[in-house]
N, C-alpha and C positions, 0 to 999 in steps of 0.2 A: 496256450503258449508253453508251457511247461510238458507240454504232452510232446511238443513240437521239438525242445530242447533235448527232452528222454530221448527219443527216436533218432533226434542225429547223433547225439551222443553213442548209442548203440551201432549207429552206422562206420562212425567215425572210428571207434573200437576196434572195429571187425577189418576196417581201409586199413589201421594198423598193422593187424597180426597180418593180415596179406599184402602188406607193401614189407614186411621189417627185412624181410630176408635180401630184398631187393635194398636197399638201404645197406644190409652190411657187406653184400657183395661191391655194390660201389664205394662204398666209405671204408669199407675195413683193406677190401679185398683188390678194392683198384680197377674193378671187372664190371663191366653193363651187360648186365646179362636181360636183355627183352625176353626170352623166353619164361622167364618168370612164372607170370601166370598160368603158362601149361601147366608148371608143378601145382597151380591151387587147381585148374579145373581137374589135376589128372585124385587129387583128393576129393571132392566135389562129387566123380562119378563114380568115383569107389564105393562112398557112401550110400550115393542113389541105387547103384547096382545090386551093392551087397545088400539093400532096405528089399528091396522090390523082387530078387530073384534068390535070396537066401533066405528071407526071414530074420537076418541080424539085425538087434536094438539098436536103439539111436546111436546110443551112450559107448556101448561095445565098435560100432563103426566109427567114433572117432579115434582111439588112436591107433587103428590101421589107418584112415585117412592121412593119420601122420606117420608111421612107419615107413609106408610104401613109399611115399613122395622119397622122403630123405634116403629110401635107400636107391630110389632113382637117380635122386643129387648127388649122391655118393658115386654113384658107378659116372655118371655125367662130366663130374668134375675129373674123374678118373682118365675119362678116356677120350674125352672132350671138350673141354672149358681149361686146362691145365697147359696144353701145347697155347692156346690166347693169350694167356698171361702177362705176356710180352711184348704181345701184339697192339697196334694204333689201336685207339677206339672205333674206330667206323669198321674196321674187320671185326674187333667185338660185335659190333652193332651187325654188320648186315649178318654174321653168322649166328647170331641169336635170336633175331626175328626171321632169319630163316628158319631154325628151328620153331618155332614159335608156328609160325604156319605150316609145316609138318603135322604138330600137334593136331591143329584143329583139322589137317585134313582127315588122319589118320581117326579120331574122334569121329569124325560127321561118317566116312564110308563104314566103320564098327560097329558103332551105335546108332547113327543116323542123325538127323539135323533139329528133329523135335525139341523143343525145349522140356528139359525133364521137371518132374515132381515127388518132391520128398515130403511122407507123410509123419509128421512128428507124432511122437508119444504125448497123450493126454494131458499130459501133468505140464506140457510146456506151451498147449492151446491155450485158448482166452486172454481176457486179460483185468487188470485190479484196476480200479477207481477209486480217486482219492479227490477229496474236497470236491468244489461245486464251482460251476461258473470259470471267467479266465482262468483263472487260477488251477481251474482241472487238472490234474496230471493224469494222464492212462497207462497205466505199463505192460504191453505184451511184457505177457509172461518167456515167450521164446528170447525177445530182446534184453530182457532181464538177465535172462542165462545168457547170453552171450558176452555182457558186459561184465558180469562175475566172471568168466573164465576167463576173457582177453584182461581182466587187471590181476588176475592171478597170475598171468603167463607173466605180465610187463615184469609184477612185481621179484617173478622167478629170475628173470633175463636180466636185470639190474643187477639181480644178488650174485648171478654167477659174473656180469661181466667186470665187474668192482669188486667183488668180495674171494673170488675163487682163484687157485691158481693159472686153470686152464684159462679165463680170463684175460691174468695177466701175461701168458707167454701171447693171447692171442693181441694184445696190445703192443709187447716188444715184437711181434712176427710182422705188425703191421709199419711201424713206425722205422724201423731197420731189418729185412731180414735176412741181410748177411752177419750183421753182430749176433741175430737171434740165433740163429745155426752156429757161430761159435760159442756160445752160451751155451750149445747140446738142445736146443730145441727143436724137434722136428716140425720143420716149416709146413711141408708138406702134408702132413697127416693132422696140424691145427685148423687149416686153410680147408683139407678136406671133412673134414670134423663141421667147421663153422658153417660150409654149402649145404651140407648133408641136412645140416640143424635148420639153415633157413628155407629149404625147398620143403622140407617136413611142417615148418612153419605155415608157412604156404598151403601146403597140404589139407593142414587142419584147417586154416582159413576158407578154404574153399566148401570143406564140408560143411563147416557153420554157417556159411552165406549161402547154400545153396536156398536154400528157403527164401533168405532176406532179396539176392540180388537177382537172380534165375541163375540156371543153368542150361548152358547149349554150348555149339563147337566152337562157337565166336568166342567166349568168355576172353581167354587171353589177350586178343587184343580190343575187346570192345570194354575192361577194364585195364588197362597196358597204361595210358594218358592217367588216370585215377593214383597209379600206384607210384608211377614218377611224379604226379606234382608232390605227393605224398614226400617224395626224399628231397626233393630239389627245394620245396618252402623249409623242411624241415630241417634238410642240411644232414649229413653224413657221419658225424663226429661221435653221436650218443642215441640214444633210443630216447631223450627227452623232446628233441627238436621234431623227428616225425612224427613223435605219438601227440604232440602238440596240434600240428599240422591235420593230422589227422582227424584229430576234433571239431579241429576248425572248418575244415574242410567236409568231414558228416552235416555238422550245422547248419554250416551254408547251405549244402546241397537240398538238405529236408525242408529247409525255413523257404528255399527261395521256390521251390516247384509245388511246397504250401500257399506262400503269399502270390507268388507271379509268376504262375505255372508257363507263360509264352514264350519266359527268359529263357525257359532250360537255364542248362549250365553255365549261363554267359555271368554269374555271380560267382559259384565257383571259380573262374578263370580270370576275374576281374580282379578277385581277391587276389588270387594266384599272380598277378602282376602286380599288384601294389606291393604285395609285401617283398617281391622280389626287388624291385625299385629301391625298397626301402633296407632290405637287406641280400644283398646278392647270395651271399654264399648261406643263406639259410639262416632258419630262426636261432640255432642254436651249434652254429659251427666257430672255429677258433680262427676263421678265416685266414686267408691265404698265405702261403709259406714266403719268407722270402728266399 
């Protein structure tokens, strides 16, 4: 049981750092952006790539995994996600997921359609055993590091979005941002700044999950549904409500294809309506404006 709990927890973790970006694009940013996920697969294969045909360490390939994303998102938001801004959501929508299937085509004719394999370093195989009987806990050691690094990140991304001033302009840029520009706040280069940060977010998520989730040209949208119920239970406002969700939502997932593997994910989605039912606008939003 407790072995069951570690492993979604670790799941749940990892749903985070690759939903947040998507979370503050829609909640900060006012933008649906479905291509999402391209930026974690497009870190994911950076990873694999640069493991398998460079010889670079694990450790070293993550933060190019997150480099490159965010400077994708940067240029992205630059030269295409900016002219949207403005635009209905279903033209968000369809030109995001069109984007989105670009990706993976452009992916599967490069690389090919294989599912790929990342070979960790030593130190993050096996795994440690504790007590005996139910009560067992097991810890990959891989899943271990991943849940030290996604609460090192959360606990980073708290501190700037509460504690910093970039933070703060990027909370008046959200909430007004015609008074933020007469304040002297450049809208545009917060906004560009924030994408940058969450497709790099992304980025690294991808490369930590490749191991956990697979990797191939589908990833995008065959985790796309994963990383929306992620914002939409968890609601937009703060990184407490999806990183909640997200937990909830690892647990679910691990416990229920442990206990009644035939369900698949009809637990996760069941869940996924209850609590919607129960709170629409999310675990942890200030709900709707008048």
């Amino acid at each position: 049981m407790l072995t069951i709990l570690f492993d979604g927890i670790a799941y749940g973790m990892l749903l985070f750092i690759l939903a947040l970006g998507l979370a503050v694009t829609m909640g900060l940013m006012n933008f649906i952006n479905l291509a999402h996920g391209a930026f974690a697969m497009a870190g994911g294969y950076i990873t694999v790539l640069l493991m398998q045909r460079a010889d670079v360490p694990f450790l070293v390939c993550l933060p190019v995994a997150f480099i490159v994303p965010a400077l994708l998102g940067a240029v992205a938001e630059r030269t295409l996600y900016r002219p949207l801004y403005d635009k209905p959501h279903l033209d968000q929508v369809l030109f995001s997921i069109g984007l989105a299937f670009m990706a993976v085509a452009a992916v599967d004719y490069f690389v090919g359609s294989t599912q790929q394999i990342i070979q960790l370093p030593d130190w993050l195989r096996g795994r440690t055993e504790l007590a005996a009987g139910d009560w067992r806990l097991g810890m990959g050691h891989y899943r271990l590091f991943i849940i030290a690094v996604c609460a090192a990140l959360t606990l980073a991304l708290q501190y700037v979005l509460s504690r910093t001033r970039f933070g703060s302009r990027l909370r008046a840029a959200v909430d007004d941002q015609r008074v933020a520009a007469g304040l002297g706040i450049n809208v545009n280069v917060v906004f560009l700044t924030t994408f940058a940060f969450g497709s790099g977010l992304a980025g690294l998520g991808g490369a930590l999950g490749a191991e956990v989730l697979g990797l191939d040209p589908t990833f995008p949208l065959k985790f796309m549904i994963y990383f929306l119920i992620v914002v939409a239970v968890g609601g937009t406002t703060s990184i407490t409500g999806p990183l909640l969700a997200a937990l909830l939502l690892g647990i679910a997932d691990v416990a229920g294809k442990y206990y009644i593997p035939k369900l698949g994910a009809f637990i996760v989605y069941t869940l996924m309506i209850v609590i919607l039912i129960w709170r629409p606008q999310g675990l942890f939003s200030r709900g709707a404006k008048a």
